[in-house]
N, C-alpha and C positions, 0 to 999 in steps of 0.2 A: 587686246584685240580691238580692232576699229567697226566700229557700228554705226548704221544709217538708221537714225528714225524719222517716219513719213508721217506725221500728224500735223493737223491745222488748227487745232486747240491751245493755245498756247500757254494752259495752267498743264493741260497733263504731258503737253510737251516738255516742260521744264523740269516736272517728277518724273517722269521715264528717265529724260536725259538725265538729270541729278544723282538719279539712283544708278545707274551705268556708269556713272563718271566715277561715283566712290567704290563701285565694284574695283577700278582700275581701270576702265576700258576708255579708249578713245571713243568719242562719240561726234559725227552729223547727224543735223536734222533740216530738213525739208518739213515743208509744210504746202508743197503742190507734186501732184503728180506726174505730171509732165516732166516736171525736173528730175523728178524720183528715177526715171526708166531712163535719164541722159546721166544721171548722176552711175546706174548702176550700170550702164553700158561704158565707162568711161575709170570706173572707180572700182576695188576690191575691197570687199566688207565681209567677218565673219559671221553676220546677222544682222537681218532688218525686224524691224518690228513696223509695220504696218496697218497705217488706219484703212478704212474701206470706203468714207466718205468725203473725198479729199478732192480740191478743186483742181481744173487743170485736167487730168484724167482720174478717174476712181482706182480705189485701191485694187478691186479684183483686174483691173485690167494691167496695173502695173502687174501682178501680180502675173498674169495670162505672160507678159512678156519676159518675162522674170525667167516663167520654168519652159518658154517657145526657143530661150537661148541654150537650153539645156545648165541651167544654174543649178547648182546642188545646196546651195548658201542658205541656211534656214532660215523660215521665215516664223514670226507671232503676229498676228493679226490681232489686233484691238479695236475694238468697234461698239458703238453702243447699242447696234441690232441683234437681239437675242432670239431671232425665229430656228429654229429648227434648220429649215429649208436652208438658210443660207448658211448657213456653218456646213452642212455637209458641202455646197454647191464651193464654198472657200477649200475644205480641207482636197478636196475633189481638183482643184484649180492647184492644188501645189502647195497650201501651206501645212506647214509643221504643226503649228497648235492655236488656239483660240480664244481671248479673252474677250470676257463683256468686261463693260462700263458700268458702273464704277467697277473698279477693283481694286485690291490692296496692293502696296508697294510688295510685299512681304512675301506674297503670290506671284507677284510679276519675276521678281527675283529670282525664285525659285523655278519656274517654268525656264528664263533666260539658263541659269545653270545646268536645266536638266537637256536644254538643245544643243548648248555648249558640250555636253558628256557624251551625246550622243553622236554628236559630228565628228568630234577627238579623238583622234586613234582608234578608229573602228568602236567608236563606242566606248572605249577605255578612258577613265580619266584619268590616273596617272598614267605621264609620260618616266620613263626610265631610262635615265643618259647616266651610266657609270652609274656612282653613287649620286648622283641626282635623282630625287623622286619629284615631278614637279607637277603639283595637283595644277591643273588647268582652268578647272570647273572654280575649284574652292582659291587658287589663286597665293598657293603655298609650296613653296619649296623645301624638302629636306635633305640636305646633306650626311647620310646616313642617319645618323641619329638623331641630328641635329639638326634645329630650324636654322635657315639661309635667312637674314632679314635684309629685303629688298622695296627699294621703293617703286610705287607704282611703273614709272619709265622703265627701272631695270626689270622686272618682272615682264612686262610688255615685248623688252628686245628680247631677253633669255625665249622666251614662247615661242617669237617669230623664229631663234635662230635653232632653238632645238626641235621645232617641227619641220627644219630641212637638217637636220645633223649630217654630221659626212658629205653634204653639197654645201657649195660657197653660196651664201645668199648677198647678192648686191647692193650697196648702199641705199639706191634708188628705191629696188624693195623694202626694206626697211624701214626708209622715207613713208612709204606710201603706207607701210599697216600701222608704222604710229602717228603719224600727225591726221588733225583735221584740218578742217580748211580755215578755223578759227585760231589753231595754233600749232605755226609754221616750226619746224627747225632745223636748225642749221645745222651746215655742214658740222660749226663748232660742237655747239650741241651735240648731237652725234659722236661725236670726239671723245667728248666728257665721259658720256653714256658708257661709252663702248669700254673707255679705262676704267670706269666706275665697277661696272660688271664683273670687268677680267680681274680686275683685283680681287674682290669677292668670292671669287672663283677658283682665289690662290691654296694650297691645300688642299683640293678635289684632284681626282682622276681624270676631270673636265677641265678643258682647256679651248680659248677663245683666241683665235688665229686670225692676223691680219690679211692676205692674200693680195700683194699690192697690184694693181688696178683693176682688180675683179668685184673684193668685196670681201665676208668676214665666213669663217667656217671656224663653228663648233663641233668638236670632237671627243670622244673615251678615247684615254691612254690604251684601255685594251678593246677598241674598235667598235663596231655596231653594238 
């Protein structure tokens, strides 16, 4: 999944990020606000994690424009103001959930998974394509019985392209939910990927379809 973090600290920017990045997840980050609300009107992210003191505009007003666009996209708030009043006046404003300063990677983690479960398939985290069980949250595939062993990239495509199963998702989409803006790839890349996957793939009910100039559609031999 691709994620926006909006901090201006740039030790716990680097621990957020870090810690996302070995979840598997693509990550941007910002470090002003202003850019945060061009970035997110411009960009598709399955989570932001947001500071609230951030230069440029403040986080609750990224935030204000965030949920004025009708965004459904969760958000974490991280901030090192522990009053009362303003966490209700955040959660109030649109956000999902709330951490003080300092906090543990270990927690962070753990709250990122549990917005991840909640936003996934109505709340569901496994998704279920044939015999594909693909935990989303925990970031594990099983092939009936058996563990799928995928690497970060293939796990990232398989997500994007089984949470539109039975629809053709296009390369450009695909483009856009895995790369950041730190690491581009290409057409080739994508290439790679996309054989990489389908091979892996070989021996399942599930099957990775090219759609020539539309884009790729995942499919069950026996249907939805």
């Amino acid at each position: 999944m691709r994620m926006l973090v909006v901090e201006d600290d740039a030790a716990i920017a680097d621990a957020v990020c870090g810690s996302l990045e070995r979840a598997g997840h693509a990550v941007d980050h910002l470090a002003n606000g202003k850019a945060a609300i061009t970035a997110l009107q411009e960009h598709t992210f399955a989570l932001v994690v947001l500071d609230l003191g951030l230069p440029g505009e403040d986080g609750s007003e990224v935030l204000r424009r965030l949920r004025a666009a009708h965004d459904g996209i969760p958000v974490l708030v991280i901030t090192a103001r522990e009053e009362v009043d303003l966490r209700v006046r955040t959660l109030d404003l649109g956000a999902d959930d709330y951490l003080v300063k300092p906090f543990s990677l270990a927690e962070f983690d753990a709250r990122v998974r549990a917005l991840l479960r909640r936003q996934s398939n109505s709340g569901m985290p496994i998704l279920q394509l044939g015999k594909l069980s693909i935990d989303l949250a925990g970031r594990r595939v099983m092939m009936g019985k058996h563990p799928l062993e995928l690497t970060a990239r293939e796990f990232a495509l398989l997500e994007v392209l089984a949470s539109r199963h039975n629809r053709v998702t296009s390369r450009e989409h695909v483009i856009e939910a895995l790369c950041t803006w730190n690491d581009a790839l290409t057409d080739n890349g994508l290439d790679i990927a996309i054989h990489r996957l389908r091979r892996k793939l070989e021996g399942s009910d599930v099957y990775l379809r090219t759609v020539r100039g539309l884009g790729y559609l995942l499919e069950a031999a026996d249907g939805p």
